[in-house]
C-alpha positions in Angstrom: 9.2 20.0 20.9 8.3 16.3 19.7 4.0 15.9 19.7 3.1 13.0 22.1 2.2 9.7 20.5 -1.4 11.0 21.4 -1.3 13.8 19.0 0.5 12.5 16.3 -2.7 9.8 16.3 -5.0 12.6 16.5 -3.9 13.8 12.9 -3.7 10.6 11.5 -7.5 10.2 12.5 -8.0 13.5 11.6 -6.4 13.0 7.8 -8.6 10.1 7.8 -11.8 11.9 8.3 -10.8 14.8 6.0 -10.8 11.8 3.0 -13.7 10.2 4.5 -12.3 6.5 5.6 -14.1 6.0 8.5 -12.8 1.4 8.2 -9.0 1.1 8.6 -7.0 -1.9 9.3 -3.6 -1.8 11.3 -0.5 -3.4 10.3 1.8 -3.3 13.1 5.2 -4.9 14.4 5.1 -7.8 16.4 6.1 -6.7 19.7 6.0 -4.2 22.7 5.6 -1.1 20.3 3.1 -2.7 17.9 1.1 -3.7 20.8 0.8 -0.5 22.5 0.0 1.1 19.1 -2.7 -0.9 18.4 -3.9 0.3 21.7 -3.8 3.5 21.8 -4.2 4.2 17.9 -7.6 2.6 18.3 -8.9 4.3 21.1 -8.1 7.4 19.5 -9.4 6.4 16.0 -12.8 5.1 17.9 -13.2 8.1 19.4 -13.2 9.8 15.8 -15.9 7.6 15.0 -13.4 5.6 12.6 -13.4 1.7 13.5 -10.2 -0.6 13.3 -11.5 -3.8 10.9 -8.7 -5.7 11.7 -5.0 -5.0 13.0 -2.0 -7.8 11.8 1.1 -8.2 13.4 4.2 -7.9 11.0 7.5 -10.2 12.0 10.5 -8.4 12.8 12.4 -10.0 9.7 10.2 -9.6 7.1 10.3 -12.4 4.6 8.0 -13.2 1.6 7.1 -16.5 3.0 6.0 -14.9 6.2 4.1 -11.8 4.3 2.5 -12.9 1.7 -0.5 -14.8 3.3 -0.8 -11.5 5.5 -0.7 -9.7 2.0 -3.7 -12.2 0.9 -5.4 -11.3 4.1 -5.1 -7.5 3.6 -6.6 -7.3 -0.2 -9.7 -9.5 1.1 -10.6 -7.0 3.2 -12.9 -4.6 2.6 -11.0 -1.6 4.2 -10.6 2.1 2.6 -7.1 2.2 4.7 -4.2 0.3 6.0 -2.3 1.8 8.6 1.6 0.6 8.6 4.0 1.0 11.4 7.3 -0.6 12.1 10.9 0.2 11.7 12.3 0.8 8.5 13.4 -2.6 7.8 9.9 -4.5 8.3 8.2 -1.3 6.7 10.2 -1.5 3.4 10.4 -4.8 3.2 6.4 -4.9 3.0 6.6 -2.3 0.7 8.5 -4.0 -1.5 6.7 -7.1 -1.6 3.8 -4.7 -2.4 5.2 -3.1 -4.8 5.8 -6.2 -6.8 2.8 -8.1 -6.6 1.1 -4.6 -7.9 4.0 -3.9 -10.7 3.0 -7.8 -11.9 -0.5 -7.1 -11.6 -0.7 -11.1 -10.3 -3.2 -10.0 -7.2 -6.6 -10.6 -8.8 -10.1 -10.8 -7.2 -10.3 -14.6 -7.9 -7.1 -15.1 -6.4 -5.1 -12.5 -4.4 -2.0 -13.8 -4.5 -0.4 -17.1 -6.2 1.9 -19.4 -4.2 4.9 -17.3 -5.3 5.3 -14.2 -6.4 8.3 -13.4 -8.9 10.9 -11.2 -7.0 
């Protein structure tokens, strides 16, 4: 038996208690299923006493011109948590353009991210 959607939210806002990150952000896909996430996900996390900062909307292609200002966006904020969803293609494309700026160390404080990252 799969847990409803409900549930499954009810542990992610319970795992988020148990390390104490009560300001989350929400990175979701741009469409039906992101928006009916964001929806629900915060409802249940408000409930929990846990408050959504912000929630983004991720394209479904997910190219480094289109991310990285939502990248900028994300380490300005002062969140304890992002919350990712979206198929596996948007998800590890993110990732990976993640993963590099981090590996390069380029996303400072004074400036998150330069106009191009090397990939």
């Amino acid at each position: 038996m799969v847990p409803s959607a409900e549930t499954k939210y009810l542990g992610i806002a319970k795992l988020l208690q148990r390390f104490g990150w009560r300001w989350v952000g929400l990175v979701v896909p741009e469409n039906d299923n992101g928006e009916r996430l964001t929806r629900t996900l915060t409802e249940v996390l408000a409930r929990e006493g846990i408050c959504v900062a912000f929630s983004e909307k991720i394209p479904a292609l997910v190219l480094y011109r289109n991310i990285s200002p939502m990248i900028a966006f994300l380490v300005q904020r002062q969140v304890n948590v992002a919350i990712f969803s979206g198929d596996s293609q948007s998800v590890f494309g993110l990732a990976y353009v993640i993963f590099r700026a981090v590996r390069s160390k380029q996303p400072t404080a004074a400036s998150p991210f330069p106009e191009k990252l090397p990939l």
